[in-house]
C-alpha positions in Angstrom: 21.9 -3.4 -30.2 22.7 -1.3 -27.3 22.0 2.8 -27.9 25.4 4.7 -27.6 23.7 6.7 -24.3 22.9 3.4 -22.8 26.3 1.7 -23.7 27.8 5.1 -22.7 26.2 5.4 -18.9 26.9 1.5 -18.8 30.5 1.8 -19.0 30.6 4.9 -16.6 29.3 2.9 -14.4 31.6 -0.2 -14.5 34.9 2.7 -14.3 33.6 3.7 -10.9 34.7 2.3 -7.5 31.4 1.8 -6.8 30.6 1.4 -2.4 28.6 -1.7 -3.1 30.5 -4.2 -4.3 27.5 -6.2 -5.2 26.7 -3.7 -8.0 30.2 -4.1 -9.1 29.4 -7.7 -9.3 25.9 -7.9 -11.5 27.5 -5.2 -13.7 30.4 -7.5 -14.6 27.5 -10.2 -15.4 25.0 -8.4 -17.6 24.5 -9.2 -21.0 23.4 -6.6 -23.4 19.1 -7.4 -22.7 19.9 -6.7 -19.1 22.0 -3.3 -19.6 19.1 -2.0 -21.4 16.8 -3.0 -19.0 18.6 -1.4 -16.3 19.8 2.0 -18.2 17.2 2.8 -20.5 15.4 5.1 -18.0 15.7 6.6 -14.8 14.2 5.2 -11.8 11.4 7.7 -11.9 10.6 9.2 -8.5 6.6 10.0 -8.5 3.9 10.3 -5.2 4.9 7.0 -4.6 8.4 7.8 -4.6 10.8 4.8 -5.9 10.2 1.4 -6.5 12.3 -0.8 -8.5 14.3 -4.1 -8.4 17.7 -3.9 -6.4 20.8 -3.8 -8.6 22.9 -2.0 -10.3 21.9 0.9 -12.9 19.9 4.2 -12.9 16.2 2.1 -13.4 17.4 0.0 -10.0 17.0 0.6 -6.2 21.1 0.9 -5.4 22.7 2.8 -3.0 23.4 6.0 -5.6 19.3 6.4 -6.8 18.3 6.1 -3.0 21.3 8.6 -2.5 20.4 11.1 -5.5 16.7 11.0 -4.0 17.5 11.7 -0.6 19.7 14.9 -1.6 16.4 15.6 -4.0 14.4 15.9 -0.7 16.9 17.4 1.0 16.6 20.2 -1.0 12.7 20.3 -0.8 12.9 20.1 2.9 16.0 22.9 2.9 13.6 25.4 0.8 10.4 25.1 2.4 11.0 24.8 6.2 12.9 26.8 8.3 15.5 25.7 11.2 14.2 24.2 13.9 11.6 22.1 12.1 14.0 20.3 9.0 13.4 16.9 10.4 13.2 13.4 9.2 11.5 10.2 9.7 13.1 6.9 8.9 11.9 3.4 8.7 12.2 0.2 6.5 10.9 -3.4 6.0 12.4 -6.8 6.4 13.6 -6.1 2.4 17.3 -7.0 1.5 19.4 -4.1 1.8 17.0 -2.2 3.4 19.3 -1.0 6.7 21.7 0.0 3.7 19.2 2.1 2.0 18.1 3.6 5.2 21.8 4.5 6.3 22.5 6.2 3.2 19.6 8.8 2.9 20.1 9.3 7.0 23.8 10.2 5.7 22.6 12.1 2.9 19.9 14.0 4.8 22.7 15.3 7.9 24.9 16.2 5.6 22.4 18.8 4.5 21.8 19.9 8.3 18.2 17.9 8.5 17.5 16.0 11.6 17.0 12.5 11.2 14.4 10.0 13.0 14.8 7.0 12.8 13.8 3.2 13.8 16.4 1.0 14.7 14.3 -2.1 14.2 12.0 -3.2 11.4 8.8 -1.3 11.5 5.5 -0.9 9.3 5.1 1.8 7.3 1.5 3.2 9.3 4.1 3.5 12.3 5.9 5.4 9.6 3.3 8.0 9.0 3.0 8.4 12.9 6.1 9.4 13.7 6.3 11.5 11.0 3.5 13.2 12.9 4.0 12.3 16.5 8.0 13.8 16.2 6.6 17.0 14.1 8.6 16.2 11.1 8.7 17.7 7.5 9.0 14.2 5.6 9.2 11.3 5.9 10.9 7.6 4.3 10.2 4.1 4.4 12.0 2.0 2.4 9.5 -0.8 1.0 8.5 -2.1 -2.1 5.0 -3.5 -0.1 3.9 -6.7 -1.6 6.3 -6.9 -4.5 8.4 -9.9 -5.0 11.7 -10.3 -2.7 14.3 -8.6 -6.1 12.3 -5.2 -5.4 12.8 -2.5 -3.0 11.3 0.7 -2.8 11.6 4.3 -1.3 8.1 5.8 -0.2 7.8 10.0 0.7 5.7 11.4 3.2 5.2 14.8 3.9 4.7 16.5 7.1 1.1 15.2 7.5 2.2 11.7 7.8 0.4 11.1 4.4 2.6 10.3 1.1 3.6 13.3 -0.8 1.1 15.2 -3.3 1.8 15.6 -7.4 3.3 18.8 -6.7 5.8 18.2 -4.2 6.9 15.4 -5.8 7.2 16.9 -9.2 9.6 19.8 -7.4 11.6 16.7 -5.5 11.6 15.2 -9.3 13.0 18.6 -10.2 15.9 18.4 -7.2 17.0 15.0 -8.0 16.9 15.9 -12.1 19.5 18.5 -11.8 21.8 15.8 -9.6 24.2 13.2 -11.4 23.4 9.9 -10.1 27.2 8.6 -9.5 29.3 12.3 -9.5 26.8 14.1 -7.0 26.7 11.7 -4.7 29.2 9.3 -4.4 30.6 11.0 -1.3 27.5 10.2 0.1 27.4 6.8 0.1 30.0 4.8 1.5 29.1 5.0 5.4 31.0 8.0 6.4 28.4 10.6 6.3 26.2 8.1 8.0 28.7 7.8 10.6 29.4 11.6 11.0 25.7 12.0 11.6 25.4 9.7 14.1 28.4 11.6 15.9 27.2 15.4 15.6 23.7 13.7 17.0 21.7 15.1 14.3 20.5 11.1 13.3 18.3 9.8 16.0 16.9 6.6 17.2 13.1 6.5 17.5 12.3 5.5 21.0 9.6 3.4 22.6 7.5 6.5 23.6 6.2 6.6 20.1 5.5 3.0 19.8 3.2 3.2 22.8 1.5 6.2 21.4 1.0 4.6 17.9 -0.5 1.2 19.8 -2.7 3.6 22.1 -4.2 4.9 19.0 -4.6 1.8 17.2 -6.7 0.1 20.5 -8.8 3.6 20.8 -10.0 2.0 17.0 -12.6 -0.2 19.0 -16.3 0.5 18.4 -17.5 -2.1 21.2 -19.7 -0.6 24.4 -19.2 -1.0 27.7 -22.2 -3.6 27.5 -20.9 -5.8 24.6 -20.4 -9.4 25.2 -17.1 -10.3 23.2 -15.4 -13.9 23.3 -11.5 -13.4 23.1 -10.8 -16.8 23.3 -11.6 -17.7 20.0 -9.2 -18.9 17.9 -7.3 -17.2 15.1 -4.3 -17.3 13.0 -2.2 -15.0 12.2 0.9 -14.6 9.7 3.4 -11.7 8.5 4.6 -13.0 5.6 8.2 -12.5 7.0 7.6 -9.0 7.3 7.2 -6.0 10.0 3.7 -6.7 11.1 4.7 -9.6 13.9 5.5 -7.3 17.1 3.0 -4.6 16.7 -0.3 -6.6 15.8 0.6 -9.1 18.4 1.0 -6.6 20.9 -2.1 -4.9 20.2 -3.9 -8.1 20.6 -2.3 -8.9 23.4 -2.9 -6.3 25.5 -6.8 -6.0 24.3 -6.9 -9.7 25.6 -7.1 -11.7 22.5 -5.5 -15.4 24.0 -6.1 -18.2 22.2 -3.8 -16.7 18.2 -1.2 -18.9 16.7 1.5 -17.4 14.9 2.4 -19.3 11.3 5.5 -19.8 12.4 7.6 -20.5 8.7 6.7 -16.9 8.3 7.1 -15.7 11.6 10.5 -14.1 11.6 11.9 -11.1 9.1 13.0 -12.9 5.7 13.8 -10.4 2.7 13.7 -13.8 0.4 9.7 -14.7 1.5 10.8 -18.3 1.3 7.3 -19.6 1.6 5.5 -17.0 -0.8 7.7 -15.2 -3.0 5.1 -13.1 -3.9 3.9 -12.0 -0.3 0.3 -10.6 -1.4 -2.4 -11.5 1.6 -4.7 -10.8 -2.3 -3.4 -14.2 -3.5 -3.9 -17.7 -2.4 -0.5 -18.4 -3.1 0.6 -16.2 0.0 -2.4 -17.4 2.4 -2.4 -21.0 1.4 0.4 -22.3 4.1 -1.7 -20.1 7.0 -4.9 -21.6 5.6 -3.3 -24.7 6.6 -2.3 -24.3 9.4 -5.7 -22.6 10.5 -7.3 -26.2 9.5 -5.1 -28.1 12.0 -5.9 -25.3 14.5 -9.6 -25.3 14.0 -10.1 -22.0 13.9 -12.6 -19.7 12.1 -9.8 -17.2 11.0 -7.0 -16.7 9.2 -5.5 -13.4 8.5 -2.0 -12.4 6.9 -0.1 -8.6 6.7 1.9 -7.6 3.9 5.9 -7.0 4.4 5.4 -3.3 5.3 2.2 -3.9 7.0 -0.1 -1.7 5.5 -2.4 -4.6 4.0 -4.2 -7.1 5.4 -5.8 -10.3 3.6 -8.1 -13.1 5.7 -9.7 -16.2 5.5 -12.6 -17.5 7.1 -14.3 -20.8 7.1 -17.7 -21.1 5.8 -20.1 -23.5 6.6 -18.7 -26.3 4.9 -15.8 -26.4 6.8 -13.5 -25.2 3.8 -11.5 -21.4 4.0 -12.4 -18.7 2.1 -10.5 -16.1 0.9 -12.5 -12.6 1.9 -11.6 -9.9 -1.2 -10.2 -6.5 -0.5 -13.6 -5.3 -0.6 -15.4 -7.6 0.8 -13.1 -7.1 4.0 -14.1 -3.5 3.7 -17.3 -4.1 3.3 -18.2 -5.7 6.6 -15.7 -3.2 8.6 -17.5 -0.6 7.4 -20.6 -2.1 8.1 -19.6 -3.4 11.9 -18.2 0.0 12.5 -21.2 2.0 11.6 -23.6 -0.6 13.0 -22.1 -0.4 16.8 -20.9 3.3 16.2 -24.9 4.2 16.2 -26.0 0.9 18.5 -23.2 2.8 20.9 -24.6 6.3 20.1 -21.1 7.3 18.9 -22.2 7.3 15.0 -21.3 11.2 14.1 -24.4 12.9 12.5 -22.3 14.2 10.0 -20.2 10.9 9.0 -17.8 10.5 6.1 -16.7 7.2 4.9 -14.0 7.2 1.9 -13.3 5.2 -0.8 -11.5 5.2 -4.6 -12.5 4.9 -7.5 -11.8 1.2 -8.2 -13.3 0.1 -5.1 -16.8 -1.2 -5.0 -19.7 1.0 -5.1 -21.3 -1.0 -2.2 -19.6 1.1 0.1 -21.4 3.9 -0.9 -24.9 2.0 -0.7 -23.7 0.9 2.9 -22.0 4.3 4.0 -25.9 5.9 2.8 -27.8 3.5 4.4 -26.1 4.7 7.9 -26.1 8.4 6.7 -22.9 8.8 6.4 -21.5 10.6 2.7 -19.1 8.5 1.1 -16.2 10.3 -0.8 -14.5 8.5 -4.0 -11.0 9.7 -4.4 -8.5 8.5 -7.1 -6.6 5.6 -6.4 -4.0 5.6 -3.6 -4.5 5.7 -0.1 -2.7 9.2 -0.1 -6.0 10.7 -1.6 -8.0 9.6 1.6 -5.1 10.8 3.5 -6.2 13.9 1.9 -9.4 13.9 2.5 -8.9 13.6 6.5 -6.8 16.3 6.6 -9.4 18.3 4.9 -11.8 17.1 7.7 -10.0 18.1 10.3 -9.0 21.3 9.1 -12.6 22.3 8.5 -13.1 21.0 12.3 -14.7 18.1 11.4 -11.7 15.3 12.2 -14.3 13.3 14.4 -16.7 12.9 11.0 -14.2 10.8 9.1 -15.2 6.7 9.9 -13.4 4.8 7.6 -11.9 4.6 4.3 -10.4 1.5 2.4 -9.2 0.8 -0.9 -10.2 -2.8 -2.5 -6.5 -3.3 -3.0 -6.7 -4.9 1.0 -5.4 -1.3 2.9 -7.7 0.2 5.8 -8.2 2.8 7.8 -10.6 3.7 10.6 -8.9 7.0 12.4 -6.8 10.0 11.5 -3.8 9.2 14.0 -2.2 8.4 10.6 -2.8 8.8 7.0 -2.0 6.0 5.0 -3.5 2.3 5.0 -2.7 0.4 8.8 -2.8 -3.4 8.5 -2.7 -3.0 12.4 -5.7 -1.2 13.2 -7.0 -4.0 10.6 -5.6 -6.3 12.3 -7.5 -5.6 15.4 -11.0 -4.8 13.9 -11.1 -7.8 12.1 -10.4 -9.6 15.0 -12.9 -7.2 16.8 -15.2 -8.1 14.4 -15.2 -11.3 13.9 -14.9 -12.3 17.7 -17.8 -10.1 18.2 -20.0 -11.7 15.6 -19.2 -14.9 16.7 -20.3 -14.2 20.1 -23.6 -13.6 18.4 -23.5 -17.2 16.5 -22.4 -14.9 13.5 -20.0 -16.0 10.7 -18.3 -13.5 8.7 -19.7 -15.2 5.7 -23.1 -15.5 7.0 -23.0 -11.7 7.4 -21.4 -11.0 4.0 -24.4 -12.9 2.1 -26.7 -10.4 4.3 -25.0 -7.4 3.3 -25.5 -8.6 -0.7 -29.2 -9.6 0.0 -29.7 -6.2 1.2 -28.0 -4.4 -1.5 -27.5 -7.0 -4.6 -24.7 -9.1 -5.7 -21.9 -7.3 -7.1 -19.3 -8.9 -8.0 -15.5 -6.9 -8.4 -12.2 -8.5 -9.5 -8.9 -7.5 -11.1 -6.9 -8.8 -14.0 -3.5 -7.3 -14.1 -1.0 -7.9 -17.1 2.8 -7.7 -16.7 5.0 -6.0 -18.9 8.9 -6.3 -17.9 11.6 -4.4 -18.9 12.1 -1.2 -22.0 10.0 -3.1 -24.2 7.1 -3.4 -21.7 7.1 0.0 -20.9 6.3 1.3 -24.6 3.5 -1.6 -25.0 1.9 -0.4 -21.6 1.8 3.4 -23.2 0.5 2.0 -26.5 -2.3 -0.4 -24.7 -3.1 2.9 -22.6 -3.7 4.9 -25.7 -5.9 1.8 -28.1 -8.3 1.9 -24.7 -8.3 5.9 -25.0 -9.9 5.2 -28.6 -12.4 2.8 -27.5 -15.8 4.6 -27.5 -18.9 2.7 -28.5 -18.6 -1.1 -26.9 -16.1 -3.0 -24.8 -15.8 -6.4 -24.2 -19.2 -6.8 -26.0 -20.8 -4.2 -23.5 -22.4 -1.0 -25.0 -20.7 2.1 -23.3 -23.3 4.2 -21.8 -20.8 6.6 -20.3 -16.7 7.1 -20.3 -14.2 8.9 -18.5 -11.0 9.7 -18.7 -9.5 10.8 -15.8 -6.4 12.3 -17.3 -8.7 15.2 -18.8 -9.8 15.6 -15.0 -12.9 14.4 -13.5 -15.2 16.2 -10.9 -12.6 18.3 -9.4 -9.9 15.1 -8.8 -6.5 15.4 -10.1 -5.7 13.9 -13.6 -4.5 10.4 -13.6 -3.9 7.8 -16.2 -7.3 6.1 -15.8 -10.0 5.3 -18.1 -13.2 3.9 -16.9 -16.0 2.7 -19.0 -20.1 2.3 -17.5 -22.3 0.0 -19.0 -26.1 -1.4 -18.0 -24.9 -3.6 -14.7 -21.6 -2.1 -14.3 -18.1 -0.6 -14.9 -14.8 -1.6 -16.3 -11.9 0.6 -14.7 -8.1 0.3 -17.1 -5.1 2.2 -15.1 -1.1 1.0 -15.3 0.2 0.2 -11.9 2.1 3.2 -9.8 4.3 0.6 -8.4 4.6 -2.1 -10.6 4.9 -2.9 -14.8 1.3 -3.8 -14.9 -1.6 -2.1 -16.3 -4.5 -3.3 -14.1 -8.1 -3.7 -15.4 -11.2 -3.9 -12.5 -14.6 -5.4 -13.4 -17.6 -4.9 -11.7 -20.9 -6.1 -12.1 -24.0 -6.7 -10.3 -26.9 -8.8 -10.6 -29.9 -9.9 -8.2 -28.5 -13.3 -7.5 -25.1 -14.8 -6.7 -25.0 -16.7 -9.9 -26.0 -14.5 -12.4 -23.7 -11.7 -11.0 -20.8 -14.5 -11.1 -21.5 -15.9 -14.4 -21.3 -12.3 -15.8 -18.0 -11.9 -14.1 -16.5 -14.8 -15.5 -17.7 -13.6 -19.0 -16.7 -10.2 -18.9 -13.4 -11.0 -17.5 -12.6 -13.7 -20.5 -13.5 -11.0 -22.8 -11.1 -8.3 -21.4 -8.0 -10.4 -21.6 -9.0 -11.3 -25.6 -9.1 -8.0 -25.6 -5.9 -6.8 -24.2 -4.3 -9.5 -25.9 -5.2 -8.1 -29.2 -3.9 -4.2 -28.6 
């Protein structure tokens, strides 16, 4: 049975002349489990802005929430910086409706007097964060919903550092789009004319070519090889972009640094909001990598290596010495950038003496171990690259921007410079490549290196299990698993809790989050709900002195978890 508030808004909605006739469509259709679902709440706007599926209600990405958050950071914008510098960056992925959503908060934003940047093709969100800081702006959007299935969009912030938004500014955007109502504030901004008018007065802009060549200047400065490095570029590699933005700029960086001999996967070659060949386009999942595996075997090559939509991730493959493809984890990835960076930063005598590598909290602590072992001090930060965007900008205020070397986050984003300040699939695009043409030069496999690094510092093994929860329903189970963990003290999973935190009572100086994170002998178990997505994510990690010890313990553990979880 519907609530009268839901059944209420519901109908509101279905009075309306709505500007989409696609929403006028699905509402027509619903059936009373699908009103709920898509009226019960708000679509909450948080540090990573929106995210939701596309459709029609005020928990969907439509035309009137990307509207009634664009006027919310309109009003930001308006209040905290003066004329002259109220500009906006704009860019989106290959998602459905994307263009759509872009027009409208372009509209929104110039009828409020704010300058608008924006791309007139596809382009990944790192570019994003460039422009932001390359054109001087105070914010900036990209509409993406990253690796989520092709029914989602999303609507990521940015602030004027190019990094995406802090707690505080969104809770006072929050605030803004609060006091809005989602169909009577904005409806005059959503049917194409303000868009139009914006585009006439001159105060929406195209982004031009200049900034792409200063973005893929930056990338290709990423390189740690010396002028006396032997390097073979005609090795071959594979390459797909899952449909998204990543095929023009990674290409064109490898290009131009004289990589020859890449083949393109070409099903998922071209821009394709429906991901026919993956529907879930995650480089983290074999599902997604499993046609460029393929085509990597009838290529013969070493390397395979897939971006996300938005291109901020980056998954690979490499073959081991059997022959067969392995999938390299988000932190094993990290693992040996970090590692070949350092390594040729101080063979090259460019290794800073004062180096910071930076990680978060869920990603493995054998960055750390490496990071030390080069002298470098690695940082843990909360989870979200934003909080190593963070930490660069405290570097370089302090004077220190040349200390920071590399961050990464074991959910497969990367980054090894400050020219922007979220996770680049393209710069990991081209150190991989870097890498692992480098290496194999040397008669080096990636995997022969990887079983170095965990001789030299023991096996530690890290995975995720994440649990879905859909819809109104979901969302209260999610809030009651988050508060059974909260109770659990003594023993997990049959492990005896040495130490526990709980990271929404704050912990060493990092902002509060809903995290909790349990230590026991030989490692950690880490419980957090998804920002993006209705999933509360657990991360295991354990470590042993050998390979099969470390793995049998991670099978266990992670067996254990989900009985667990299944009985909250």
């Amino acid at each position: 049975m519907l609530s009268e508030e839901i059944k209420k808004e519901y109908e509101r909605w279905s009075a309306q002349p709505l500007a989409d006739a696609d929403l006028t469509a699905e509402l027509a259709a619903m059936d009373e489990e699908q009103i709920e679902d898509a009226f019960f709440k708000d679509l909450a706007f948080g540090t990573a802005g929106l995210r939701g599926v596309i459709g029609a209600g005020t928990n969907r990405m439509n035309v009137y929430t990307v509207a009634k958050a664009s006027q919310g950071l309109a009003n930001y914008v308006l209040k905290h910086y003066p004329e002259g510098k109220r500009a906006v960056a704009i860019s989106r992925d290959s998602r459905h409706k994307g263009l759509l959503f872009c027009q409208v908060a372009a509209g929104v934003l110039a009828a409020s007097g704010i300058t608008v940047h924006m791309y007139r093709e596809i382009m990944p969100t790192p570019c994003l964060s460039f422009a932001v800081r390359y054109l001087h702006c105070a914010a900036g959007i990209m509409m993406t919903a990253s690796h989520n299935p092709a029914k989602y969009n999303g609507y990521k912030a940015y602030n004027d550092d190019g990094c995406q938004i802090t707690s505080e500014a969104a809770d006072e955007i929050s605030a803004e789009i609060g006091k809005l109502d989602v169909l009577d504030d904005v409806k005059d901004l959503v049917d194409g004319s303000a868009w139009e008018k914006g585009v006439a007065d001159g105060l929406i802009r195209e982004i031009g070519p200049e900034v792409d060549d200063a973005f893929i200047a930056c990338v290709k400065a990423q390189s740690v090889l010396g002028p006396d490095d032997a390097i073979d570029r005609n090795v071959s590699i594979v390459y797909s972009p899952l449909n998204g933005t990543g095929l023009v700029p990674v290409m064109r960086v490898l290009k131009e640094c004289g990589y020859t001999n890449i083949t393109v996967v070409k099903e998922q070659e071209q821009p394709d909001g429906d991901f026919p060949t993956c529907p879930y386009p995650n480089p983290e999942i074999l599902q997604a990598m499993q046609l460029g595996i393929e085509y990597a075997k009838k290529a013969d090559a070493d390397l395979f290596f897939a971006t996300d939509p938005d291109a901020d991730r980056i998954g690979m493959a490499v073959k081991d010495a059997d022959g067969e493809f392995v999938l390299i984890t988000g932190n094993e990835a990290g693992m040996l950038m970090l590692d070949y960076i350092c390594a040729m930063r101080k063979k090259n005598g460019t290794l800073p003496a004062n180096g910071v590598a930076v990680k978060s909290i869920v990603t493995t602590d054998m960055a750390a171990q490496i990071a030390e072992s080069y002298g470098l001090t690695c940082a843990e930060v909360l989870t979200g690259f934003k909080y190593i965007g963070e930490t660069i900008k405290s570097l370089e205020e302090a004077g220190r921007a040349d200390d920071y070397v590399f961050g990464f986050e074991e959910s497969y984003g990367y980054l090894s410079g400050g020219y922007v300040r979220d996770k680049d699939a393209v710069d990991g695009a081209f150190l991989i490549c870097e890498m692992f043409a480098y290496y194999k030069t040397q008669g080096i496999s990636l995997i022969g290196k990887l079983d170095e690094l965990y001789r030299t510092f023991g096996y530690r093994i890290n995975s995720v299990a994440s649990y879905e929860f859909e819809g109104a329903s979901g969302f209260r189970k999610m809030q009651q698993i988050m508060e059974s963990f909260r109770g659990i003290r003594d023993e997990i999973a049959g492990k005896k809790i040495v130490k526990y935190l709980d990271y929404a009572e704050g912990v060493d100086g990092l902002p509060t989050a809903d995290v909790v994170r349990y230590f026991f002998d030989g490692g950690t178990i880490i419980v957090r709900p998804s920002g993006t997505e209705p999933k509360i994510k657990i991360y295991l990690s354990v470590t042993a002195p050998e390979r099969a010890a470390a793995e049998a313990e991670s099978k266990d553990l992670t067996a254990k978890t989900a009985e667990l979880i299944r009985s909250l």
